[in-house]
C-alpha positions as CSV (number, residue, x, y, z in Angstrom):
1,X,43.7,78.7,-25.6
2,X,41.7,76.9,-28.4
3,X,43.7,74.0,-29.6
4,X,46.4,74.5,-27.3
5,X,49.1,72.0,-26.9
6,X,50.6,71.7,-23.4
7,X,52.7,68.1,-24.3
8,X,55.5,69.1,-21.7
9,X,53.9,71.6,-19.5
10,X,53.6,71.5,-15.8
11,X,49.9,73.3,-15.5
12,X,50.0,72.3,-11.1
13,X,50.7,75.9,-10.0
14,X,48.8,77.3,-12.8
15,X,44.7,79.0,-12.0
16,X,42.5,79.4,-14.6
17,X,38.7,81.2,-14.2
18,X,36.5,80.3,-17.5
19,X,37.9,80.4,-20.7
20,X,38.0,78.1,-24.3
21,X,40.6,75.4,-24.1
22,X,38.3,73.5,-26.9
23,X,40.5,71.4,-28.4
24,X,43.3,71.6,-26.5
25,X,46.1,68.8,-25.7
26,X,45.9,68.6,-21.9
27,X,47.0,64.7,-21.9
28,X,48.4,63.1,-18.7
29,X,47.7,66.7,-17.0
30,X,47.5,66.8,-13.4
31,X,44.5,69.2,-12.3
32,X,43.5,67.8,-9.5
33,X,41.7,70.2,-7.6
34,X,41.4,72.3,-10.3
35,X,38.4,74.9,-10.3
36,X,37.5,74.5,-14.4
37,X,33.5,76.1,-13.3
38,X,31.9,77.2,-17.1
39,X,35.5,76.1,-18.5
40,X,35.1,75.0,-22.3
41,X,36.6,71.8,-22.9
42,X,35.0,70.3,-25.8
43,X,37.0,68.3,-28.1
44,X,39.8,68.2,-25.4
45,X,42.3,65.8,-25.3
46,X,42.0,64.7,-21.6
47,X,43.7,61.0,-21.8
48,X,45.1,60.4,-18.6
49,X,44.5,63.4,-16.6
50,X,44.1,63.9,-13.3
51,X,40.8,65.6,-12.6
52,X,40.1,64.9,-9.1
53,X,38.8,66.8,-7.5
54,X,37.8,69.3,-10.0
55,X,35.1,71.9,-10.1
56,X,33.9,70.8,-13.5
57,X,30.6,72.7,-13.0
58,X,28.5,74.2,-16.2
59,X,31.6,73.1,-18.2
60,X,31.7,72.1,-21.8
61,X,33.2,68.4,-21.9
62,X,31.3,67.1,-24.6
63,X,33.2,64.6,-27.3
64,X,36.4,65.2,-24.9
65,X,38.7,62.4,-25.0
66,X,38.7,61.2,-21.3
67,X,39.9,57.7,-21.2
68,X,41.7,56.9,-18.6
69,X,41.3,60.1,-16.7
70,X,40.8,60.6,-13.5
71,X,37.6,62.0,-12.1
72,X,37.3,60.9,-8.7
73,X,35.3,63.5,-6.4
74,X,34.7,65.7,-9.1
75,X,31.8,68.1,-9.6
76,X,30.0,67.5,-13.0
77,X,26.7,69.0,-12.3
78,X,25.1,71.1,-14.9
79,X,28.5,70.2,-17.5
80,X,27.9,69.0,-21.0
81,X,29.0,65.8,-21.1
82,X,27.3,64.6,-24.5
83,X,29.5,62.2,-26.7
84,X,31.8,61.3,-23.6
85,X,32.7,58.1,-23.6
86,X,33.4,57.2,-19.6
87,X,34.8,53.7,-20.4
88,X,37.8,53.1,-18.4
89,X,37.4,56.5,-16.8
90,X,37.7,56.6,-12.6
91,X,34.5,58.5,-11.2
92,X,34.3,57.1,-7.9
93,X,32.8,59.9,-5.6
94,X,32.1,62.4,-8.8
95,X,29.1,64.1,-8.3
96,X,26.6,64.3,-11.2
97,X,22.9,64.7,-11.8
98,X,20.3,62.2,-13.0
99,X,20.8,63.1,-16.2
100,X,24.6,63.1,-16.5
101,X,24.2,59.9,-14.4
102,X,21.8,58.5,-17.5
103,X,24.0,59.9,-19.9
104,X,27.2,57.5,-18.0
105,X,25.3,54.7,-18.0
106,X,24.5,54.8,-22.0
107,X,28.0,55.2,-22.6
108,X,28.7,51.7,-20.8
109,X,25.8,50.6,-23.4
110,X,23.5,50.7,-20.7
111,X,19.7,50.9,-22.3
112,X,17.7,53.1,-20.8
113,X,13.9,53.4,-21.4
């Protein structure tokens, strides 16, 4: 599924179980509730989608394009979230771990020492 583009697809009924959708176009998507567990994502387009919900654990989300998606209640722990940039992104309730949650913060320009 690398580089996929899924512009006027309805993914709601669809279940996935691991797999490389690096790259792909998943914009405006609704997954909420989604289980994307060791899922590869990096380099997706995620603008706009609804991840709440999502089992996002041990994926690969790193430089994914997240703006304005929603992660609300989502499970990040143990993903790869370098070169995210959560500006503008909803994570109220997303569960992370201290180093995800340092990770956030420098992406808001946070400094950390």
């Amino acid at each position: 599924m690398v580089g996929s583009i899924f512009a006027d697809t309805v993914l709601t009924a669809a279940r996935v179980k691991g797999g490389d959708w690096s790259a792909a176009l998943l914009r405006m998507q609704d997954l909420a509730g989604f289980d994307l567990t060791e899922m590869k994502l990096e380099g997706a387009d995620l603008y706009g989608a609804n991840l709440a919900n999502c089992a996002l654990r041990f994926s690969t989300l790193s430089n994914a394009n997240l703006q304005h998606a929603k992660l609300t209640e989502a499970d990040l722990r143990g993903a790869d979230i370098s070169g995210v940039d959560f500006r503008g992104v909803e994570v109220k309730g997303a569960r992370m771990s201290l180093d995800q949650a340092v990770a956030f913060a420098i992406s808001y320009g946070v400094v950390v020492e």
